[in-house]
C-alpha positions in Angstrom: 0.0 0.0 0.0 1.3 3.3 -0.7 2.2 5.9 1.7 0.0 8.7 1.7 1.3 12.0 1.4 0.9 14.9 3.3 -2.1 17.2 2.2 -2.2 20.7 2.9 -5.7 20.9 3.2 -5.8 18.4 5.8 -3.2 19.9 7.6 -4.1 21.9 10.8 -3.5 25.7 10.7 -1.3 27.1 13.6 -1.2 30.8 15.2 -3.4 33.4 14.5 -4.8 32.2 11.7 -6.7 29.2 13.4 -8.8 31.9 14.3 -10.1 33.0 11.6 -12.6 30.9 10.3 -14.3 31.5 13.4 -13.9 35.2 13.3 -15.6 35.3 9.6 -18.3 33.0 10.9 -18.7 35.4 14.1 -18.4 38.7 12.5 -19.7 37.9 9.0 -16.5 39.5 6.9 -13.7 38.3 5.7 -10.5 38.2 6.9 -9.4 41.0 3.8 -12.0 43.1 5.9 -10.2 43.1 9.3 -6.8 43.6 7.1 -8.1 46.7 5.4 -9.6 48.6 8.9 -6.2 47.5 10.6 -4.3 49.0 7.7 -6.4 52.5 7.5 -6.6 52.5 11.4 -2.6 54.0 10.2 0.6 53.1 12.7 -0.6 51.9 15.9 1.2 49.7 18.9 -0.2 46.1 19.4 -2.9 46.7 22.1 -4.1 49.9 20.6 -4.8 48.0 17.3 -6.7 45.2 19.7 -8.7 48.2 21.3 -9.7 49.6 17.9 -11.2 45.9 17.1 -12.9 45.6 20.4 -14.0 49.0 21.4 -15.1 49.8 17.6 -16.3 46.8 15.8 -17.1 44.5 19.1 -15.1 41.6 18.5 -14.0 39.7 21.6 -9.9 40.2 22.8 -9.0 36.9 21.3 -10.1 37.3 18.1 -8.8 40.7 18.0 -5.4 39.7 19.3 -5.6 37.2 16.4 -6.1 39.5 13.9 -3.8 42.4 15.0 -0.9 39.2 15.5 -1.6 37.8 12.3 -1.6 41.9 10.2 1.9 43.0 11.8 3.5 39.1 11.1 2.6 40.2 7.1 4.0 43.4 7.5 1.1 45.8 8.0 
């Protein structure tokens, strides 16, 4: 039998972006969404990026955190 190779689609997603299939389903955007409001919100520190999100929009601190981890990893 032949070994079966490892699929990309099957494997699990790590870090921030675990979250965001949730977060879409939650908030009912996509994940560009989030990107864009981060980018316009212009140069902010970590936790003033997660307060925008949260005070703002209403999302909860963890997917927030997720989403503010996952935008300054690309490179804002």
């Amino acid at each position: 039998m032949p070994e079966s190779s490892t699929n990309a689609s099957t494997t699990p997603v790590k870090g921030p972006a675990s979250y965001f299939p949730s977060i879409e389903a939650r908030y009912g955007q996509p994940i560009s969404h989030w990107m864009d409001l981060l980018r316009a919100a212009g140069a902010l520190k970590h936790m003033e990026y997660v307060a925008l999100l949260k005070t703002d929009h209403g999302l909860g601190h963890g997917h927030a955190n997720a989403l503010v981890a996952a935008y300054l990893a690309r490179g804002k």
